[in-house]
C-alpha positions in Angstrom: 10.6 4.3 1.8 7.9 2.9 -0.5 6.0 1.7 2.5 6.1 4.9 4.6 4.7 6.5 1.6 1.7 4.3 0.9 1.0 4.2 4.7 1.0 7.8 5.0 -1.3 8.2 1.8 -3.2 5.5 2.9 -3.8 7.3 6.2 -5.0 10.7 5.0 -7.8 8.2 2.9 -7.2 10.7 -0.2 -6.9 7.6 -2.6 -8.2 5.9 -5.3 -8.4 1.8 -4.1 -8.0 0.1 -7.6 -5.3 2.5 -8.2 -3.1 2.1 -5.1 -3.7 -1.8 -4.7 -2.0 -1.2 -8.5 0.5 0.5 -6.6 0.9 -2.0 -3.8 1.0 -5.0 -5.9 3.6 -3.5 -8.2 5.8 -2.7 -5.2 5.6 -6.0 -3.7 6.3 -7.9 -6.9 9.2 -5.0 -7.2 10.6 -5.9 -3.3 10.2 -2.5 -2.5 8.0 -4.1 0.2 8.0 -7.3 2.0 4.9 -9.2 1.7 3.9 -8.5 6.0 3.7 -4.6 5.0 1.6 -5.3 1.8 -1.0 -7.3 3.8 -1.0 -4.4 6.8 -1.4 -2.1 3.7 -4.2 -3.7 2.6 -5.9 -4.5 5.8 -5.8 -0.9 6.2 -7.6 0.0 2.9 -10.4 -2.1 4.2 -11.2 -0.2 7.4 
């Protein structure tokens, strides 16, 4: 659930990036991710 959500945020681009890698990082170190979905997250911050 936590992924779907940042994915779909990340995909309208109506974010702030400190703020959501907070997000991510806090997520991952939560397991609300797995650490494959936090590096596609952030690979897709960076396009």
């Amino acid at each position: 659930m936590a992924y779907n959500l940042m994915k779909r945020i990340i995909e309208r681009g109506d974010y702030d990036k400190a703020a959501t890698m907070d997000k991510l990082d806090a997520f991952l170190a939560a397991d609300r991710i797995t650490s494959e979905q936090y590096k596609e997250l952030v690979e897709m911050m960076g396009k």
